[in-house]
C-alpha positions, 0 to 999 in steps of 0.5 A, a space after each residue: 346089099 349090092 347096087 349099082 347106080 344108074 339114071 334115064 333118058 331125062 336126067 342123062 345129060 345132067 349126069 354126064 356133065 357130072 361124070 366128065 368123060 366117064 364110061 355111060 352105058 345103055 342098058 336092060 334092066 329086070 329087078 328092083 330099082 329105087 329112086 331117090 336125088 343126089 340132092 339129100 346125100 349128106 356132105 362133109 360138113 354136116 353135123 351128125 344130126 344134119 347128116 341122119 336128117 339127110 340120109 334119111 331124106 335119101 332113102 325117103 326121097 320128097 321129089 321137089 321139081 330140083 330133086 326131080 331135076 337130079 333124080 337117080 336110082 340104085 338098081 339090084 338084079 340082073 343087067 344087060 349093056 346094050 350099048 356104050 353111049 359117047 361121053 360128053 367131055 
C-alpha cells in the first residue's frame, strides 16, 4: 500500500506548526482517503501490548473533540498540486 499524508482547510495551521517550514501544498484529490489523528500513533515508550492497543486505535480511530483537533489522512489515487501554500516558520 503506498499513501501519502495529507490534512484540510481546519487542521492546516496546526500541521504547519508541527511541520516547521516544511513544504505544504494545495491540492486535488480523486481516490480513497482515510481518517484518523496523530493522537493514537504509538510512541517509543509503549509496551508491545500498549502499541498494538494504539495501532489499532489508528486504524479504527473514535474521534474524541482532541482527536478531531489533530485529525489526518492517508490518501491513495491520483493528485494534483495546485499550488505551494507559504510555510509558517
Amino acid at each position: 500500500m503506498h499513501s501519502i499524508w495529507v490534512t484540510d482547510k481546519d487542521n492546516l495551521d496546526y500541521w504547519q506548526n508541527i511541520l516547521k517550514g516544511e513544504h505544504v501544498f494545495e491540492l486535488n484529490l480523486t481516490g480513497i482517503l482515510f481518517k484518523s489523528s496523530d493522537l493514537y500513533i504509538p510512541d517509543n515508550n509503549l509496551s508491545l501490548a500498549q502499541a498494538i492497543e494504539a495501532s489499532q486505535a489508528y486504524w479504527n480511530p473514535i474521534f474524541t473533540k482532541e482527536a478531531e483537533a489533530r485529525k489526518e489522512y492517508l490518501f491513495q489515487g491520483k493528485v494534483f498540486v495546485k499550488r505551494k501554500i507559504n510555510s509558517k516558520r
